[in-house]
N, C-alpha and C positions, 0 to 999 in steps of 0.2 A: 547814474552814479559816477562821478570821477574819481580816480584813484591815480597815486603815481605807481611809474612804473620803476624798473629795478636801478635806471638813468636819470630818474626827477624828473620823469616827463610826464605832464597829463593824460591820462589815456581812459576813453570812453567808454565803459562797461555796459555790453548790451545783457540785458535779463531772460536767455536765452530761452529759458523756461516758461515766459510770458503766454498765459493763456488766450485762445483766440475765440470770439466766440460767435457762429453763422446759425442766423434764424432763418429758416425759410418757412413758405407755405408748403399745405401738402399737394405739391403737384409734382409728378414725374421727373417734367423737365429743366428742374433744380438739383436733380439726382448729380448728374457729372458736374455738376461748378462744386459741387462743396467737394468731392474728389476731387479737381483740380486744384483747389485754393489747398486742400492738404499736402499733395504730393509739391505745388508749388514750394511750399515752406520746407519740404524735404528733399529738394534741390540741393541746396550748400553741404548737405549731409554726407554726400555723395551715397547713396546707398543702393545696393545692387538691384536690378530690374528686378528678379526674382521678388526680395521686399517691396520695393515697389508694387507692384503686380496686387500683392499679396493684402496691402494696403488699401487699394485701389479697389478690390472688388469685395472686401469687408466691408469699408468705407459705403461702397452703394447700396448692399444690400442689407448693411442696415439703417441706412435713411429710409431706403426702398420699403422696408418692415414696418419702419416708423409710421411712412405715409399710408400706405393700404390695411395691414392689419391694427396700430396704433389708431392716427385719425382718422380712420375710414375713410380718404379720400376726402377727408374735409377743408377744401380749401382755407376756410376762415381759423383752420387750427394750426398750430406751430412745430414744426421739427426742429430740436435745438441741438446743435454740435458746438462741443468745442474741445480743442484740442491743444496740447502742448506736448513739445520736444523736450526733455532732462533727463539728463544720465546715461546719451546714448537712445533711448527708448522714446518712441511716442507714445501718448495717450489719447485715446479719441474714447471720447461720450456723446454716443446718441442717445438723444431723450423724444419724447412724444408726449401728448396732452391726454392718450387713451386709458384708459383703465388697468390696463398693462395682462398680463398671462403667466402663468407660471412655466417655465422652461424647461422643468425638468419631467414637463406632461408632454413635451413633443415626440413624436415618434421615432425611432430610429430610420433614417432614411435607406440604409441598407440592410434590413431587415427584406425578408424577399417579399412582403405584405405589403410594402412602401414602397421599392425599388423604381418600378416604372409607373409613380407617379410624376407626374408633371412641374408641381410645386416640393415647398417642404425639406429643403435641402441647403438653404441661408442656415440656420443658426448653426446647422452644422459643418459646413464652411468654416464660418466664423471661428469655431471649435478647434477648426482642423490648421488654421491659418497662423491663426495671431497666438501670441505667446501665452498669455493671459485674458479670458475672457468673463465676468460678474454682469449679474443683471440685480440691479434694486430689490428691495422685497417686495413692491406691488409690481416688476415687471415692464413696466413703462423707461426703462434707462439701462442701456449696456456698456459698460465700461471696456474699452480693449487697446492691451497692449502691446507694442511691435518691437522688439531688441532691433535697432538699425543700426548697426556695427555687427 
């Protein structure tokens, strides 16, 4: 969109909020690129490692959730992200081609029943991390948002 500016000058209005959208398979080692293509886009943001950080291991583990418990490790199925930066705030959606689970049947992982379990500690990360966290009502798509300011 071109607009003038407050001089009568043409200036290029980028749509900063423009959504982005990365399919991949369900294989592992697809896990760090769609966390890099995110964090990449959140570069100019300048936003503090902490958010960063914070982004970065949401970001994986829930593709990571997508691909093992979503498509069972099925190659030929799809993990779908996309994400956009408005208002300050990212959005990241992970979605999966699985049947999806209900979230509010997960365990408490600090619960001393749980504790030293091995898995079972992502969605509540997740929980713990990001500002705002929704899943669909079949389960299969998690919505989550980051205040990066």
């Amino acid at each position: 969109m071109l607009k003038l500016d407050r001089l009568g000058f043409l200036k290029r209005l980028r749509d900063r909020s423009k959504k982005i959208q990365i399919n991949i398979p369900s294989e592992n080692k697809y896990i760090k690129k769609v966390s890099a293509r995110i964090l990449s886009s959140l570069a100019s943001h300048r936003i503090s490692d902490e958010k960063a950080f914070d982004v970065k291991l949401c970001v994986e583990e829930a593709v990571r959730n997508a691909i093992v418990h979503g498509n069972h490790a099925e190659r030929a199925r799809t993990v779908k992200t996309i994400y956009w930066i408005k208002d300050e705030r990212i959005t990241i959606e992970v979605e999966d081609e699985g049947s999806g689970f209900d979230h509010n049947l997960l365990p408490d992982p600090t619960d001393t029943n749980y504790i030293m379990r091995n898995s079972g500690r992502g969605v509540y990360l997740i929980k713990k991390l990001m500002d705002e966290v929704e899943f669909n009502t079949s389960g299969n798509k998690i919505t989550m948002v980051k205040k990066i300011k």
